[in-house]
C-alpha positions in Angstrom: 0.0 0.0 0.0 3.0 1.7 1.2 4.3 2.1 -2.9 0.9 2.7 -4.0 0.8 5.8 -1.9 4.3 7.0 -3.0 3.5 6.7 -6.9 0.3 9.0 -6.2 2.3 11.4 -4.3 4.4 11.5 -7.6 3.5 14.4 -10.3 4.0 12.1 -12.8 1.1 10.0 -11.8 -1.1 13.6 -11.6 0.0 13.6 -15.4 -1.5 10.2 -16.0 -4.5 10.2 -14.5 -5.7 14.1 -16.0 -4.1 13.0 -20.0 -6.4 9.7 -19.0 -9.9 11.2 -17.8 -9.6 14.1 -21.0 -8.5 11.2 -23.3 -11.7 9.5 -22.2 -14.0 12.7 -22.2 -13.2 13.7 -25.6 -13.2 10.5 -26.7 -16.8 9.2 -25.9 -18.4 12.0 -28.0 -15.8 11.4 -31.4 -16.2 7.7 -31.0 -20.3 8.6 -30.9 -20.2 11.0 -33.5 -18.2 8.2 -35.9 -20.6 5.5 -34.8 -23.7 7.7 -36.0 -22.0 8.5 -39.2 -21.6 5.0 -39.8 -24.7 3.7 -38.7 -26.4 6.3 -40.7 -24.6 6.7 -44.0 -26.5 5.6 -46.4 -29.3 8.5 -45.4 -29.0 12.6 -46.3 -28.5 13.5 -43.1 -27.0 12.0 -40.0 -28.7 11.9 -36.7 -27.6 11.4 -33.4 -28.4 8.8 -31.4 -26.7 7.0 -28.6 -25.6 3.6 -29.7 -27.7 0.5 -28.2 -26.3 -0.9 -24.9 -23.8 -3.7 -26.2 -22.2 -1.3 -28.9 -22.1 1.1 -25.8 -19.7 -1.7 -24.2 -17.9 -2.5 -27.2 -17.1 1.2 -27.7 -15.9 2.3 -24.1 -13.7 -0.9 -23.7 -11.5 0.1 -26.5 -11.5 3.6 -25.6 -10.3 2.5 -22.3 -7.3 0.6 -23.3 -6.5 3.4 -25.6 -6.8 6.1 -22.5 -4.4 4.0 -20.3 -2.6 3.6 -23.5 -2.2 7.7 -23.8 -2.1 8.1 -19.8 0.7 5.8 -19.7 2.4 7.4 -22.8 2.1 10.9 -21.8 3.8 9.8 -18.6 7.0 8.1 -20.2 7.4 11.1 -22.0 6.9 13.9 -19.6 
């Protein structure tokens, strides 16, 4: 618990966590803009709609692992 504490004491960790939860904020509304675009493409116009509860799942899994990809990037490199 002891190290646990340490690393969040850490600014680099600070780094992580904000790159992660703007990663993931940002995210959610491209990835439902793209869905809608490609769910409605064959009409004139594209409406919004929030996807159905298993495409919901599908979509914020992969976005996760691609914000702790980013978090963990962004730290490496600071």
């Amino acid at each position: 618990m002891y190290l646990f504490y340490k690393r969040v004491k850490d600014k680099k960790i600070h780094i992580f966590i904000i790159s992660f939860l703007i990663f993931i904020c940002l995210n959610i509304t491209e990835n439902i803009i793209h869905y809608n675009i490609g769910r409605h493409k064959d009409s004139d116009f594209t409406q919004l709609s929030f996807p159905n509860k298993r495409d919901l799942i599908k979509i914020i899994i992969i976005m996760f692992i691609f914000a702790i990809l980013q978090g963990w990037f962004t730290y490496l490199f600071e």
